[in-house]
N, C-alpha and C positions, 0 to 999 in steps of 0.2 A: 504494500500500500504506500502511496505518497504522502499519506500522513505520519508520522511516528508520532506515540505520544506516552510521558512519562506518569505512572501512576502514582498519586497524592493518598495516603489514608488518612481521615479525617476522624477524630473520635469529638464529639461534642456532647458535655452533661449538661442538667439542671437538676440541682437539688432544693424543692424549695422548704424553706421552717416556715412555722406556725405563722409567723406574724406577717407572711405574705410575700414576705422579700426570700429574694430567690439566688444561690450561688451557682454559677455558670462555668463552668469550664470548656475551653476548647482548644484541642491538642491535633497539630498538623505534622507528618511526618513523612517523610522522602527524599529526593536530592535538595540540596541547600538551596539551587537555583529554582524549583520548581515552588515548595514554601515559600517561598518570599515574592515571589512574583503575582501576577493581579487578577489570578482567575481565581480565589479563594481567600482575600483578606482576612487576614487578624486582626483584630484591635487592641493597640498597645500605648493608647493614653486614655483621656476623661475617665481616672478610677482603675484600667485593667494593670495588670501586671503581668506583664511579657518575658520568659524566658529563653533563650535556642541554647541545646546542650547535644551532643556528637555523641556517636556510637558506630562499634560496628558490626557489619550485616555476620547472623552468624555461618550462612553459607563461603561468606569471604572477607575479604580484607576489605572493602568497597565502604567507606563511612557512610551514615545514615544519620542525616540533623533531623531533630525535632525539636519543634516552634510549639511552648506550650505559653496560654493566657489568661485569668480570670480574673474576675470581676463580682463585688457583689451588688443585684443590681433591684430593682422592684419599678411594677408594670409593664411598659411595653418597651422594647428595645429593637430600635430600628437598624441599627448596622452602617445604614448608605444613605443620604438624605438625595432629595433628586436634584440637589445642585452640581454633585457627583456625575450627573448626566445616565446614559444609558447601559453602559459598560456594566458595573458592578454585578455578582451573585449577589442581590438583596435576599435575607432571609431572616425578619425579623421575629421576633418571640412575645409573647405578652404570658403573664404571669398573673390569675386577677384569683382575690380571697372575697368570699362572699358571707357576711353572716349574716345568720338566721337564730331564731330562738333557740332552739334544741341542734342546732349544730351548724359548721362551717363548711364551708366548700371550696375547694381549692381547683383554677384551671387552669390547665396549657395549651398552650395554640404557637406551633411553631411553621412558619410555611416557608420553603425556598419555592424562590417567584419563579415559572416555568419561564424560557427563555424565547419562546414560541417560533424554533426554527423553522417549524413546518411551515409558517405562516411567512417567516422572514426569508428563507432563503435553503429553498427545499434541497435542492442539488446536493448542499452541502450536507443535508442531513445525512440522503442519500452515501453519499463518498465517507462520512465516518464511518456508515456500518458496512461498507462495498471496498474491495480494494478496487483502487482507484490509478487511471492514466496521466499521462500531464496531459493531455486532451481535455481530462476531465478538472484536473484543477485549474485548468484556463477555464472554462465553462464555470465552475463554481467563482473563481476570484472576478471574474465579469457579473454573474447575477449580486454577488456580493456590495457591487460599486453601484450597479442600478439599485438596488433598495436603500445603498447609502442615498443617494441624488435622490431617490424620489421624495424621501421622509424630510429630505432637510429643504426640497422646495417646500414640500408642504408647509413645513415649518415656517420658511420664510414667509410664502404668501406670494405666489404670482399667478398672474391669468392662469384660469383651468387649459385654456386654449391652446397657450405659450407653453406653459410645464408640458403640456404630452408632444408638443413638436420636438419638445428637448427632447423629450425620453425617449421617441422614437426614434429622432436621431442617433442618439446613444446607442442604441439596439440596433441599428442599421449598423454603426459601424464595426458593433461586437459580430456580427451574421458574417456582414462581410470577413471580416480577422481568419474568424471559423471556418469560413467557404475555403477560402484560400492558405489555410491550412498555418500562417502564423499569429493567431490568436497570443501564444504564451509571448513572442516576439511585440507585439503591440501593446502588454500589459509588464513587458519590461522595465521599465521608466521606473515602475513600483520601487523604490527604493525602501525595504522592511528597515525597519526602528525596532532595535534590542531582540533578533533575532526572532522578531513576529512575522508569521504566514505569510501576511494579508497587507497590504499595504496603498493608500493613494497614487494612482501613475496619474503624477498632476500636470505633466507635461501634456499628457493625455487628452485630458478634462478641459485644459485652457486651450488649448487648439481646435478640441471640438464645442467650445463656448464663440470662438470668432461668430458665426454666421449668424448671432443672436443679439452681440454686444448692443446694439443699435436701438434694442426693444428690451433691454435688462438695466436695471437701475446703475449707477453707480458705484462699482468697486463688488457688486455681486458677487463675480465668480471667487476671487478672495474669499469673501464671507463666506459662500459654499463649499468649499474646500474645508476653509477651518472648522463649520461646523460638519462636516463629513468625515473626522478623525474619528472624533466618540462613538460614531458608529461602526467604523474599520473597527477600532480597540474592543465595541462590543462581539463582533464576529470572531476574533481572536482567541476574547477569553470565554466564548461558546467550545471555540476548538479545544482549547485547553484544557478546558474541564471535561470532556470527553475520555473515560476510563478512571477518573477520581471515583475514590472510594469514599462511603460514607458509615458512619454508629453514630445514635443517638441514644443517650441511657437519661431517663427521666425519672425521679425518686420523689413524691409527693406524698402530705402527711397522710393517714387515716386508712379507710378504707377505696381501696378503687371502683369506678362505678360508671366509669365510663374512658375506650380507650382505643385507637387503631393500632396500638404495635404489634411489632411481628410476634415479639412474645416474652416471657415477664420469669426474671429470677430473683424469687427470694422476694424482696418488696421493691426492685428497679424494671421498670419496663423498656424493652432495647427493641430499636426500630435500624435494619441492615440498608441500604440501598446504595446506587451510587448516579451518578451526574444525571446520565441517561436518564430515569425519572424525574427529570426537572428541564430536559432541556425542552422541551416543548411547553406541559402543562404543571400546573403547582403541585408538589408537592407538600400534603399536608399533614402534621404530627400535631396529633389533640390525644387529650387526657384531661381526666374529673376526679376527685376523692372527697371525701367528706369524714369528717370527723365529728361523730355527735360527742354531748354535751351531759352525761348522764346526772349529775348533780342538777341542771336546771329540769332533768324530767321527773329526777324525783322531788325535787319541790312543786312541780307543780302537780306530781301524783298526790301530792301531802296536801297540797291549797286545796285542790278538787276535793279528798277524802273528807278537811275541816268541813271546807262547805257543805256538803252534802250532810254528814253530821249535824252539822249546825241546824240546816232546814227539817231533818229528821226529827231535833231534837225540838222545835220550836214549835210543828204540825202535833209531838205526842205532849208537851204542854198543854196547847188548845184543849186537844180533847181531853184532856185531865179539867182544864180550869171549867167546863160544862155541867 
């Protein structure tokens, strides 16, 4: 295949206490380049504490860093705000305590946001799970560029009219590339940044921008461009995370009572999966427990008993005082 891709195992817990606030850990482990890089953020300031410590593999010599970080945290915990743009694995968590009379309830809700490639840029889906040609990775790194261009016109805002002359232009001259057999030669220019796939051929972009310049506002294609990175950087770390491994162990107080994991040791419930459930649609990990309150039911078994007593005992007055 023309892709190689390095595998990340990811271990992330929550353990919450009574009082609602919830400790978080999340331990990333693999080669030091692949941890640290941007298809799977750690969080190592507001509150977390971040450690990397080296090991090695015990089949061989080959070191193995692990990136471990926590946090203790209460409510909801976003990860990625959307000033961060579209790139990031957002998967944020909420943690909520509910009280009631005779007892508490504790929930979790954690969801990594589906990446929606089928929607985005199906080719590519295709060629993860396909071994793949350089035929095909010119076809994929071309659909890649038209959904970049189209979303960040949209973004921008120009005539409905004008945007699909663009894109069909664009498409005309990816056909053409393809016809004529140097497609990968035409998408050359791409010059990758830190060793990523995918990259802008902006030489590309601005030559097939001339025939428009006339009917596009000033300094456009610029604009376009640079807002067309964030979405290169999103397809990237789509690739990337492709073959990461995932655990998630959640430990909640009381009794369980509500729960999707895959399945539950001792009082931790452990949920296995990896990217590929999430690159398209959300992946979602919920959980419920509840902890009753036996002292507030036996008071109120006592108030009831008083009472009733009481009324008992006031009706066989009556009928004495007769």
């Amino acid at each position: 295949p023309f892709f190689s891709f390095q595998c990340v195992e990811t271990l992330i817990s929550v353990r919450i206490i009574p009082n609602g606030e919830y400790f978080m850990r999340i331990q990333s482990e693999g080669d030091r380049t692949d941890i640290l890089n941007d298809d799977f953020i750690l969080p190592e300031d507001n509150g977390w504490v971040a450690e990397i410590t080296e090991r090695e593999k015990s089949d061989n010599n080959e070191p193995v860093f692990i990136l471990e970080t926590q946090a203790l945290l209460k409510g909801k915990t976003i990860f990625h705000q959307k000033s961060e743009g579209p790139s990031p694995q957002r998967h944020p968590v909420n943690v909520e305590r509910i009280d009631h009379f005779f007892s508490t309830t504790y929930e979790l809700n954690k969801v990594f946001k589906g990446r929606r490639i089928l929607q985005k840029y199906p080719l590519l889906a295709q060629a993860m799970t396909d071994a793949g040609t350089d035929s095909t990775y010119g076809q994929v790194e071309s659909e890649i560029i038209m959904y970049c261009l189209k979303i960040v016109m949209e973004n921008i805002g120009i005539e409905q009219l004008l945007k699909d002359r663009i894109l069909n232009h664009f498409r005309g001259v990816f056909y053409k590339a393809e016809e004529e057999g140097n497609l990968l030669q035409v998408l050359e220019p791409s010059k990758t940044v830190n060793n990523e796939k995918f990259a802008l051929p902006e030489e590309l972009i601005r030559s097939n921008f001339v025939p428009f310049e006339s009917l596009l506002p000033l300094n456009f294609v610029d604009r376009c461009i640079e807002e067309m990175k964030p979405y290169i950087k999103e397809a990237n770390i789509t690739l990337e995370l492709h073959d990461d491994t995932f655990k998630f162990a959640g430990i909640l107080p009381g009794l369980i009572i509500k729960s999707n994991a895959d399945s539950i040791s001792n009082d931790t419930l452990w949920w296995v999966f990896n990217a590929d459930d999430f690159l398209n649609d959300d992946y979602i990990i919920e959980a419920a427990s509840v902890v009753y309150h036996p002292k507030k039911v036996q008071l109120t078994i006592v108030v009831i008993a008083s009472i009733l007593l009481l009324i008992l005992f006031i009706k066989y007055m009556k009928r004495n005082s007769k």
